[in-house]
C-alpha positions as CSV (number, residue, x, y, z in Angstrom):
1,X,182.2,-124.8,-177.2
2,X,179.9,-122.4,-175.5
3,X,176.7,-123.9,-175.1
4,X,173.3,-122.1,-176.0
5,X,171.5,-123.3,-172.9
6,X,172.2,-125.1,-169.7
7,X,169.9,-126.0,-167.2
8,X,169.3,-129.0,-164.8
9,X,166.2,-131.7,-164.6
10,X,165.3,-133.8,-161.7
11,X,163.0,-136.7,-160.5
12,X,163.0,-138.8,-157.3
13,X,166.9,-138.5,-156.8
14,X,167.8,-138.1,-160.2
15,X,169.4,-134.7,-161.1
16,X,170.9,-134.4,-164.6
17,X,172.4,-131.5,-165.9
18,X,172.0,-130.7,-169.9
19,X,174.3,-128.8,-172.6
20,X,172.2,-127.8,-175.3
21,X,174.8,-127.2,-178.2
22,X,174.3,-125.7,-181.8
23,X,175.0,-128.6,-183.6
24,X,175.7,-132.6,-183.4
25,X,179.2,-131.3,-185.1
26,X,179.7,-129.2,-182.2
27,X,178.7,-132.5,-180.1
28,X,181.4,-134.2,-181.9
29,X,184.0,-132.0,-181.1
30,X,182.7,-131.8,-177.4
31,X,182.7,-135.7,-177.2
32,X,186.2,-135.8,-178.6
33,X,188.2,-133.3,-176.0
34,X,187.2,-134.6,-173.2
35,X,185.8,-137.9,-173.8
36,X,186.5,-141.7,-175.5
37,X,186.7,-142.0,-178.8
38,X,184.0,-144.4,-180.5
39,X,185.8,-147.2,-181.9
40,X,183.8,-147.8,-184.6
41,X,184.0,-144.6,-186.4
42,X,180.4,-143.4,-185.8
43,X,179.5,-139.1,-185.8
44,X,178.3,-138.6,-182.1
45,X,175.0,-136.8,-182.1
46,X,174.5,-136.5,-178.7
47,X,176.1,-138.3,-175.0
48,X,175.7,-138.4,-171.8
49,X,178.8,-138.4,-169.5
50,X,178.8,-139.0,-166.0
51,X,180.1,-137.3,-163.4
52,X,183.3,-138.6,-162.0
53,X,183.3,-137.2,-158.1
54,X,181.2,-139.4,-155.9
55,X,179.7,-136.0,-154.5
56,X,179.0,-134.7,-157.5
57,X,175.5,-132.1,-157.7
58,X,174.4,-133.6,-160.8
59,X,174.5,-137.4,-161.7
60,X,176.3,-136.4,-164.9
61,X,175.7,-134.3,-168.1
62,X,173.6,-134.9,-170.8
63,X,175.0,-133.1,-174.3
64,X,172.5,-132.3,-177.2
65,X,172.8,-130.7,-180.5
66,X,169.9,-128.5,-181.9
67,X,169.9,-129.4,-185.1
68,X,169.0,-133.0,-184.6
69,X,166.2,-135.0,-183.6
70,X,165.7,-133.7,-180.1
71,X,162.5,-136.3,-179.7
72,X,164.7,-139.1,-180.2
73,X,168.1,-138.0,-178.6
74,X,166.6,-137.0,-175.4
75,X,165.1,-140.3,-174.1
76,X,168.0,-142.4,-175.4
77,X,170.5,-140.1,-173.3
78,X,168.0,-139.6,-170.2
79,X,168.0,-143.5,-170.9
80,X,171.8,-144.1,-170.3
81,X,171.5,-141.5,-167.3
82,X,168.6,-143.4,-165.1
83,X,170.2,-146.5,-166.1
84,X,173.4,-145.2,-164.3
85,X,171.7,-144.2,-161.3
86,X,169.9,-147.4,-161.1
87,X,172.4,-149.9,-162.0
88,X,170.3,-152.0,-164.3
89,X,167.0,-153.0,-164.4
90,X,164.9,-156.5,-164.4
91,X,162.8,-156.8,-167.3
92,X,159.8,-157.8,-165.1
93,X,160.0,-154.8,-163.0
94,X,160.5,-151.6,-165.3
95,X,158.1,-149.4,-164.3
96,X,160.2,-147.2,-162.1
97,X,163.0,-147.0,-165.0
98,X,160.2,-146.1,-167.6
99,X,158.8,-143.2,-165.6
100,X,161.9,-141.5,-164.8
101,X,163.0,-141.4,-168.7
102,X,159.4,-140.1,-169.4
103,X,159.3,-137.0,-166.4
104,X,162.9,-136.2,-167.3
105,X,162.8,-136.1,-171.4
106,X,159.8,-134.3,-170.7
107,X,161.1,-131.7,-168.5
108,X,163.7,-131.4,-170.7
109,X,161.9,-131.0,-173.8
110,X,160.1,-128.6,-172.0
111,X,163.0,-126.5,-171.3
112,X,164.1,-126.5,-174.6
113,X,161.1,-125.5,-176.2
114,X,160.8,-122.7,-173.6
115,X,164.2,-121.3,-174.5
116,X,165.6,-121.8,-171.0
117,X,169.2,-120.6,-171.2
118,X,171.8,-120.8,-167.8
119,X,171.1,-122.1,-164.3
């Protein structure tokens, strides 16, 4: 599927690259070529996929539909992104976690709302 917009966010070492789709069924069909299955039978509205090369540019790729909820989707994908980079995180110390899903839903957000098409 051709996507509408694509465009890349960073913060402090963090570089995500984003695939803004029409729709979550285009998200679907995107998440079902080239990706697992969900076991449990659930409609995939958005994912996050990362990269599999150890020198890859771009931590991995976020995927988002828009026709969905893009104030929700975005911080639970940018979520399982800075989580990736950063291996988990103690409860007691979750500040650096919680700023980096803030700056980078923002800055995507941003984008979006801008109309930001191909980088």
């Amino acid at each position: 599927m051709a996507a509408l917009m694509v465009f890349t966010v960073s913060y402090n070492g963090i570089r995500i690259k984003v695939r803004v789709l029409p729709s979550t069924r285009d998200v679907q069909r995107e998440f079902s070529k080239g990706y697992r299955q969900r076991a449990n039978g659930k409609h995939i509205h958005a994912f996050f996929a990362p990269a599999l090369a150890a020198n890859a540019k771009h931590l991995g790729t976020i995927v988002l539909p828009t026709n969905s909820s893009l104030e929700e989707l975005i911080p639970h994908e940018v979520t399982h992104a800075v989580m990736h980079k950063m291996g988990g995180v103690h409860c007691s110390d979750d500040e650096a976690l919680a700023t980096a899903i803030g700056i980078l839903s923002g800055r995507i957000a941003r984008k979006i709302s801008r109309g930001v098409t191909y980088e």
